[in-house]
Residue frames relative to the residue before (quaternion, step in Angstrom):
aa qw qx qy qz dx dy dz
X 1.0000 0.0000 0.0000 0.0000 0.00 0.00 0.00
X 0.2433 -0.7413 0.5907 0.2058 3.55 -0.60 1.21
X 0.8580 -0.3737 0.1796 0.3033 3.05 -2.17 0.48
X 0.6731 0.5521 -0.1382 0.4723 3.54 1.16 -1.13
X 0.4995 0.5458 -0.3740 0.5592 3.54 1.19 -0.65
X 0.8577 0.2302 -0.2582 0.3804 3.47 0.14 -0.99
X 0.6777 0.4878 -0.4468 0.3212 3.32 0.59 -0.09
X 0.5045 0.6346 -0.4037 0.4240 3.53 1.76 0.22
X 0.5388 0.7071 -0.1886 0.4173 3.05 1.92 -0.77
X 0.7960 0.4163 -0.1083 0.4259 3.17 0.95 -1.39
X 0.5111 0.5495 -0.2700 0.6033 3.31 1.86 -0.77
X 0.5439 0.4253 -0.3833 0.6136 4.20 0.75 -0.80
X 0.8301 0.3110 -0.3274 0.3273 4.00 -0.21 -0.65
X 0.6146 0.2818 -0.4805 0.5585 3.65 1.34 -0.14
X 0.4237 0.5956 -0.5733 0.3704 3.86 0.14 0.17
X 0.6243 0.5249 -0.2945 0.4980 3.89 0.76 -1.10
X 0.7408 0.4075 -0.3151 0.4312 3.38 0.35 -1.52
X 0.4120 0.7944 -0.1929 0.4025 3.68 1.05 -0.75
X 0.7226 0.3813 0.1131 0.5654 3.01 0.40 -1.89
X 0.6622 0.2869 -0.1718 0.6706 4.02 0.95 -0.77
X 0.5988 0.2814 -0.5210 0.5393 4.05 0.11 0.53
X 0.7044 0.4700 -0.4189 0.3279 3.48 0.25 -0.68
X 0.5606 0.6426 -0.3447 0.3923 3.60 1.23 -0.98
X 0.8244 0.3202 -0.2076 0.4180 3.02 0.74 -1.63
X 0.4819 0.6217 -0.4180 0.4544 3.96 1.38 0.24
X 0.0174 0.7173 -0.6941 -0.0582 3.67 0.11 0.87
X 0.6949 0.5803 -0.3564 0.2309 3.41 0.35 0.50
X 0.3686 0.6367 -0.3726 0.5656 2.37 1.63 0.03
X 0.7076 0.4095 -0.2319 0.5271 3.93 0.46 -1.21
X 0.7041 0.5538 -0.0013 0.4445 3.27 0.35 -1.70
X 0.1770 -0.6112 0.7507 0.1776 3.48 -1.67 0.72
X 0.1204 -0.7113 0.6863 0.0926 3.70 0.53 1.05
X 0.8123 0.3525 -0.3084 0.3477 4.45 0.03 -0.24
X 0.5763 -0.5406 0.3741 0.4854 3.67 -0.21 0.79
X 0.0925 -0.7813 0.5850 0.1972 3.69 -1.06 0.36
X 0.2420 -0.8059 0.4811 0.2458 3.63 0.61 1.13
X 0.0351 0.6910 -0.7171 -0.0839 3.38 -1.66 0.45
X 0.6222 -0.5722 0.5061 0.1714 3.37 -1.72 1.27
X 0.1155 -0.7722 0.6124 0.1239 3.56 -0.96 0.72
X 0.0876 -0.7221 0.6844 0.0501 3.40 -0.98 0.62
X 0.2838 0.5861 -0.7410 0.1641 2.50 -1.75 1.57
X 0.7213 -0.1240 0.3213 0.6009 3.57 -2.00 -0.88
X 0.7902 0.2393 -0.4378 0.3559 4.06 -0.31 -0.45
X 0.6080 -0.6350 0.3832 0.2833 3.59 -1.27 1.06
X 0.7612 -0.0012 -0.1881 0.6207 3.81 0.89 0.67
X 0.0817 0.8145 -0.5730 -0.0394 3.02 -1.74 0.80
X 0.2321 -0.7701 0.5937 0.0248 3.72 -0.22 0.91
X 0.1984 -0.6936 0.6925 0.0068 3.21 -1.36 1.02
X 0.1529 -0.8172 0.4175 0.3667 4.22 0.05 0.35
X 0.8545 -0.0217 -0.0701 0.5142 3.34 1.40 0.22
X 0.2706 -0.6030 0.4959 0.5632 3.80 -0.79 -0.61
X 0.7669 -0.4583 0.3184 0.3170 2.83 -2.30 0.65
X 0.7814 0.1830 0.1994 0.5623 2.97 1.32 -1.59
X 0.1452 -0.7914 0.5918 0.0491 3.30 -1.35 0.32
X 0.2276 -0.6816 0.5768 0.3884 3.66 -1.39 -0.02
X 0.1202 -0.7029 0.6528 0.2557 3.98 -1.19 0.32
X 0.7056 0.0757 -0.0665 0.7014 3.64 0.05 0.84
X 0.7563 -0.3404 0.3355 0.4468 3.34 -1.04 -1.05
X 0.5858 0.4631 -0.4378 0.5007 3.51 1.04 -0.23
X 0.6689 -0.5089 0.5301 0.1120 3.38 -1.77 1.39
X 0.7604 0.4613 -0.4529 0.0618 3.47 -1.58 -0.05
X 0.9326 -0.1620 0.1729 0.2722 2.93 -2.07 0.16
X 0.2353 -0.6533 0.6848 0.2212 3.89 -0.76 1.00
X 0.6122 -0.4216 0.4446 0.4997 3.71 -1.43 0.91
X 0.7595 0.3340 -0.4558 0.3224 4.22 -0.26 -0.67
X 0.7051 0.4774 -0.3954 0.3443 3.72 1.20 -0.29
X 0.3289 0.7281 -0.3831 0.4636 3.29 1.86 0.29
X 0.7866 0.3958 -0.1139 0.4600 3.35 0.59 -1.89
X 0.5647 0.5495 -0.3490 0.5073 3.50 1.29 -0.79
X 0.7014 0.5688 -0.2246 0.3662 3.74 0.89 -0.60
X 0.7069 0.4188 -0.0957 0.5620 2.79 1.20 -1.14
X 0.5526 0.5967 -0.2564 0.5224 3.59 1.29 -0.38
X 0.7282 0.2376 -0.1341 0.6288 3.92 1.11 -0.84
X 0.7925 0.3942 -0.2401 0.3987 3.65 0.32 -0.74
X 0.7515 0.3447 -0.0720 0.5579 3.80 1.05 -0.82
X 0.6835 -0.5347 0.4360 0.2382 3.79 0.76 0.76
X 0.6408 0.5027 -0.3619 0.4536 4.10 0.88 -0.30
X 0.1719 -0.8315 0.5165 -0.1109 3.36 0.24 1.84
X 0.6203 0.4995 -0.3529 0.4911 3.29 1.36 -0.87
X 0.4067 0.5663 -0.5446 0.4662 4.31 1.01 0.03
X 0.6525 0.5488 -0.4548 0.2573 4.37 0.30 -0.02
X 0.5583 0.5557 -0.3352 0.5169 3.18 1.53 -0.96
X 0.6894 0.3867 -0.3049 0.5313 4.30 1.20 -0.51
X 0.7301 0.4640 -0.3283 0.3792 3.21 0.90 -0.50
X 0.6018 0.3737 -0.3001 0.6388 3.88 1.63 -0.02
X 0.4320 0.4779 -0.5888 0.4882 3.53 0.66 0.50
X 0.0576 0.9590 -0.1009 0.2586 3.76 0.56 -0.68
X 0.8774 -0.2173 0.3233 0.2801 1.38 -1.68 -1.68
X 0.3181 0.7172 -0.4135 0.4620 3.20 2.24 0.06
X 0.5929 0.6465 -0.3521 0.3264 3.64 0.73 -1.38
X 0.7808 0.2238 -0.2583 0.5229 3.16 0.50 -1.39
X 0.4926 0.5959 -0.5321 0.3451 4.12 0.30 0.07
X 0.6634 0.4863 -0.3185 0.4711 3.63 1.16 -1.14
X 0.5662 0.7623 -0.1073 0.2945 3.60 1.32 -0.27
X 0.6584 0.3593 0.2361 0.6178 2.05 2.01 -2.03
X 0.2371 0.8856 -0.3592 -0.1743 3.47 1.39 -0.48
X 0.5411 0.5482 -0.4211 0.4789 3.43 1.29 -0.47
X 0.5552 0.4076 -0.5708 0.4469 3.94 0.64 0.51
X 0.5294 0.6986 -0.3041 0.3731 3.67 0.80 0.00
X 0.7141 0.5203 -0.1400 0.4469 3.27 1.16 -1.68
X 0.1621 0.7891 -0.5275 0.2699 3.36 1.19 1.35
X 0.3789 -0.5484 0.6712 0.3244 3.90 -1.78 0.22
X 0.7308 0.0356 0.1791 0.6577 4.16 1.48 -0.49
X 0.4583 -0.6234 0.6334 0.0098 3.04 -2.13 0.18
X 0.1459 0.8898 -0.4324 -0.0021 3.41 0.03 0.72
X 0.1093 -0.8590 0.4729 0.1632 4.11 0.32 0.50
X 0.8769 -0.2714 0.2904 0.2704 4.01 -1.85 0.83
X 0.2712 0.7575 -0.5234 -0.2805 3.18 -0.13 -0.80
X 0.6502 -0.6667 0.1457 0.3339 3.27 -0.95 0.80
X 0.4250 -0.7157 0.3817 0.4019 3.46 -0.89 -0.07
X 0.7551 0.3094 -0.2771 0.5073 3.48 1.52 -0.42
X 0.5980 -0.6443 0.3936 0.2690 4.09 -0.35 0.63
X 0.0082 0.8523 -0.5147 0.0924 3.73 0.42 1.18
X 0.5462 -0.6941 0.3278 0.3353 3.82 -0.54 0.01
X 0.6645 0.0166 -0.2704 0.6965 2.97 1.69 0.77
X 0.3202 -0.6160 0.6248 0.3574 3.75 -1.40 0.64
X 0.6418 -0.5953 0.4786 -0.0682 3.51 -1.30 1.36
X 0.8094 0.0611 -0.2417 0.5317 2.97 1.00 -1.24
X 0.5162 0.7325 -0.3672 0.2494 3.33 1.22 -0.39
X 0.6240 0.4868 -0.3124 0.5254 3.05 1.87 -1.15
X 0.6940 0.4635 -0.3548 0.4214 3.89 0.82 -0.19
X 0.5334 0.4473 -0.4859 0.5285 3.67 1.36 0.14
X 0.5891 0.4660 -0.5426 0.3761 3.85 0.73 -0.61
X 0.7821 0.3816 -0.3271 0.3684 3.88 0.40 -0.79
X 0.5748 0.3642 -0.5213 0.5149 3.85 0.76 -0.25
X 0.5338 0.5023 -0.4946 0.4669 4.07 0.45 -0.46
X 0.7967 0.2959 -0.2794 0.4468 3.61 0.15 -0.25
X 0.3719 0.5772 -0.4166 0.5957 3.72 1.34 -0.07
X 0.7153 0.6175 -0.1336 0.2988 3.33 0.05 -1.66
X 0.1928 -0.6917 0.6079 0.3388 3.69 0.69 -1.67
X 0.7490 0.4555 -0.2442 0.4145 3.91 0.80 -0.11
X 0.5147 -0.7760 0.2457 0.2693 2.89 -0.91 1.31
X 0.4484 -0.6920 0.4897 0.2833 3.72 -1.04 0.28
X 0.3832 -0.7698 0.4945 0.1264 3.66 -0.39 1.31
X 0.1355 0.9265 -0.3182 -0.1482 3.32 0.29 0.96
X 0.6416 0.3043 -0.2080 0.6727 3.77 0.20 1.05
X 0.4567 0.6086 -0.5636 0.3216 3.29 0.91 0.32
X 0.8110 0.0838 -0.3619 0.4520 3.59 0.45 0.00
X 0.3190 -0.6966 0.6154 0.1851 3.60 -0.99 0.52
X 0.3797 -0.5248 0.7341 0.2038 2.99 -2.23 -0.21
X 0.2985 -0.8253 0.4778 0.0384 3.43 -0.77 1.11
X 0.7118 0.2392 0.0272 0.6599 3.12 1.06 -0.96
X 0.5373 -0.6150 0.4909 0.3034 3.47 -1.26 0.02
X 0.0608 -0.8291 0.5433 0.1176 4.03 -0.21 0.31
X 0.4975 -0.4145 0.6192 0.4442 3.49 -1.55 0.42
X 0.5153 -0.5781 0.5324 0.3417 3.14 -2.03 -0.33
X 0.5631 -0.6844 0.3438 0.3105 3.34 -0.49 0.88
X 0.4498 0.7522 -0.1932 0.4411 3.28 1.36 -0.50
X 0.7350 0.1910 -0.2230 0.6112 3.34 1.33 -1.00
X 0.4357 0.6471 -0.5488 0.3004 3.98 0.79 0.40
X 0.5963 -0.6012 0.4768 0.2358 3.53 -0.88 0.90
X 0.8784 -0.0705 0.1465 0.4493 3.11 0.28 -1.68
X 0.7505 -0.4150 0.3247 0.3988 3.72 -0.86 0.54
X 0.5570 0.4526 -0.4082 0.5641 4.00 0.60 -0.50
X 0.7327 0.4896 -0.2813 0.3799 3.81 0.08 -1.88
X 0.5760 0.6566 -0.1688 0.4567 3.77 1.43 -1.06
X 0.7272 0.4619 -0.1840 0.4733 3.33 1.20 -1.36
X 0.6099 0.6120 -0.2073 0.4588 3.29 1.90 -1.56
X 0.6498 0.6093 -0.2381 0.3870 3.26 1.04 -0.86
X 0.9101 0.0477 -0.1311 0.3902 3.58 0.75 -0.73
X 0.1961 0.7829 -0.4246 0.4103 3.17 2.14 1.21
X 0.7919 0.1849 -0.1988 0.5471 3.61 -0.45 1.64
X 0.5517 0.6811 -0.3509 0.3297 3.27 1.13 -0.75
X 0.8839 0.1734 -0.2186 0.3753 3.83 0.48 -0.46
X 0.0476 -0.8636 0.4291 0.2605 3.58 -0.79 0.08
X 0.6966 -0.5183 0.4153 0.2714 3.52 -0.77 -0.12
X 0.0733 0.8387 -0.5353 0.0674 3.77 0.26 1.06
X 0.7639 0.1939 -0.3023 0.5362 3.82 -0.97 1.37
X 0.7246 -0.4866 0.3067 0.3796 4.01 -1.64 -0.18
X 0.2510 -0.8554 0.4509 0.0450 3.40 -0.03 0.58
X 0.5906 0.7261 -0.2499 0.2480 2.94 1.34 -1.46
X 0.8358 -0.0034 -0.0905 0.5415 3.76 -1.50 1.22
X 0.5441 0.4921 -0.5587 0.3868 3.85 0.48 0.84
X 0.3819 -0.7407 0.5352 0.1383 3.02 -1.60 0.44
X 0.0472 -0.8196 0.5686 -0.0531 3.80 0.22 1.47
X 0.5260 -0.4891 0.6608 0.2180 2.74 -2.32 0.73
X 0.2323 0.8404 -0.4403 -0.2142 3.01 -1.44 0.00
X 0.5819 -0.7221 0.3513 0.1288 3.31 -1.11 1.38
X 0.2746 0.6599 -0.6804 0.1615 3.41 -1.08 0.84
X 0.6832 -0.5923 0.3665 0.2195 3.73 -1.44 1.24
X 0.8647 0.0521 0.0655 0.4953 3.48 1.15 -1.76
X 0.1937 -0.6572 0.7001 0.2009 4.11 -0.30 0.88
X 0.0373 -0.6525 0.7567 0.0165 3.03 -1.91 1.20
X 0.8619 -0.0076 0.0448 0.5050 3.00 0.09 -1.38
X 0.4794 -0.7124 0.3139 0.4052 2.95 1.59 -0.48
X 0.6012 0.6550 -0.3192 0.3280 3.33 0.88 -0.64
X 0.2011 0.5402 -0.5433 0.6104 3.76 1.42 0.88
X 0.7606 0.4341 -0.2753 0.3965 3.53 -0.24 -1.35
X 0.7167 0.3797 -0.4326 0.3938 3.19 -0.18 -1.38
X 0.8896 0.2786 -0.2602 0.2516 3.62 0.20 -1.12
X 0.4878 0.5868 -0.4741 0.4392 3.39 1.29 0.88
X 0.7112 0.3285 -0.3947 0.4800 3.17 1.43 -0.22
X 0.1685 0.7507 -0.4546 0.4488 3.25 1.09 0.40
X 0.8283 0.4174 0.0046 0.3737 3.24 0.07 -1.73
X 0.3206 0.8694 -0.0101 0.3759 2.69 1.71 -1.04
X 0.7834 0.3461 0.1143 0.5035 2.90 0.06 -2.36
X 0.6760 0.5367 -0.2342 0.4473 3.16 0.79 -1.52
X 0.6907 0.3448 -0.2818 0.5697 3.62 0.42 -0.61
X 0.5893 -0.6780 0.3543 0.2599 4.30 0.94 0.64
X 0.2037 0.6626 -0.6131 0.3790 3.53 1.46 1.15
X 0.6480 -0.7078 0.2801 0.0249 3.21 -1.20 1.15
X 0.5673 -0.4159 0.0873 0.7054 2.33 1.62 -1.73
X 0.1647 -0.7816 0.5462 0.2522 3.44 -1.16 0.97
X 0.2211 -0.6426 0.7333 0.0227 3.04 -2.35 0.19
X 0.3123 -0.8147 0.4839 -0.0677 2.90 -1.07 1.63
X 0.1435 0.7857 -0.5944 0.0938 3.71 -0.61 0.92
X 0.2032 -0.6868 0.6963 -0.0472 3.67 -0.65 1.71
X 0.5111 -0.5498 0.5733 0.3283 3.58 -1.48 0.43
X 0.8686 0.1077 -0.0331 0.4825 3.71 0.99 -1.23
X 0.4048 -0.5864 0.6373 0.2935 3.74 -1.62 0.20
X 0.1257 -0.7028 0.6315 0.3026 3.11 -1.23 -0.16
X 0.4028 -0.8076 0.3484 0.2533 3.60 -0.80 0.78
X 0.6101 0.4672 -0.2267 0.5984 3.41 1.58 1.05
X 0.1985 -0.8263 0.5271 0.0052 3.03 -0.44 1.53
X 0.5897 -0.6410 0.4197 0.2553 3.66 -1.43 0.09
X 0.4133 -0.5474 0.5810 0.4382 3.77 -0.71 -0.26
């Protein structure tokens, strides 16, 4: 084998190895670690445990939690709550003043699925946690579109203004609250809204995801 033969050789075998570190480096592509993101609003902390999504170059998709968050509501894989409040513990121990709760209270949904998602993931971080889960403490009064189809931030705001109310004593405690996906937020604002109004001390917010696209 002459000189050239092998260096075509050796240049073809680190090209593979190359080509196999990168494959196996979802990190390189991938945020394979949660990339928390701060929420601001009316409640006095807010934690996102990641975005939904991301761009790697120009090409769109799913962060690993909007994978699991998908597959966890949309595809029936209930057993993703016990990984998805492990988490979501991580960033609470981080965060401890999301912690310093009187309870735990979670969204409920607006459309009727065959299992509530988050509710089952507030029952396990409530037990993770040591604090109780308020169940039915917040309702839905009325019936809402999803927020999902609102266009813009007003239609979003219009949509879930009045919509919840407050069920049992509430008063001078300090609650968590639970909800799968921050968009615009305006779920939040007016649950803590409501919240307040009924003499909750203080609230905190903690969503599994961000989206990386906001409304007018």
């Amino acid at each position: 084998m002459d000189l050239k033969q092998k260096l075509v050789r050796l240049f073809g075998s680190l090209r593979a190895r190359v080509s196999s570190f990168l494959f196996r480096a979802p990190h390189l592509y991938d945020l394979p670690q949660p990339c928390p993101q701060r929420l601001l609003g009316p409640w006095e902390i807010g934690w996102a445990l990641d975005l939904h999504s991301h761009f790697i170059g120009e090409t769109w998709q799913r962060s690993e939690t909007g994978r699991l968050l998908c597959r966890y509501k949309y595809r029936g894989r209930i057993d993703l709550a016990d990984k998805l409040a492990d988490r979501l513990v991580i960033l609470i121990e981080k965060h401890s003043e999301l912690n310093a709760v009187d309870g735990l209270l979670v969204i409920p949904p607006a459309t009727p699925r065959l299992y509530d998602c988050v509710y089952l993931l507030g029952q396990v971080l409530a037990r993770r946690l040591g604090v109780p889960l308020l169940s039915g403490g917040l309702q839905r009064i009325r019936t809402t579109d999803r927020q999902k189809d609102m266009r813009t931030r007003t239609q979003k705001r219009a949509n879930v203004a009045g919509a919840f109310a407050v069920r049992g004593d509430v008063r001078g405690k300090s609650l968590l609250v639970l909800d799968d996906l921050y968009d615009s937020g305006e779920t939040l604002r007016e649950v803590t809204r409501v919240l307040k109004r009924a003499g909750v001390r203080s609230v905190k917010v903690l969503t599994l995801t961000r989206t990386i696209h906001t409304h007018p």
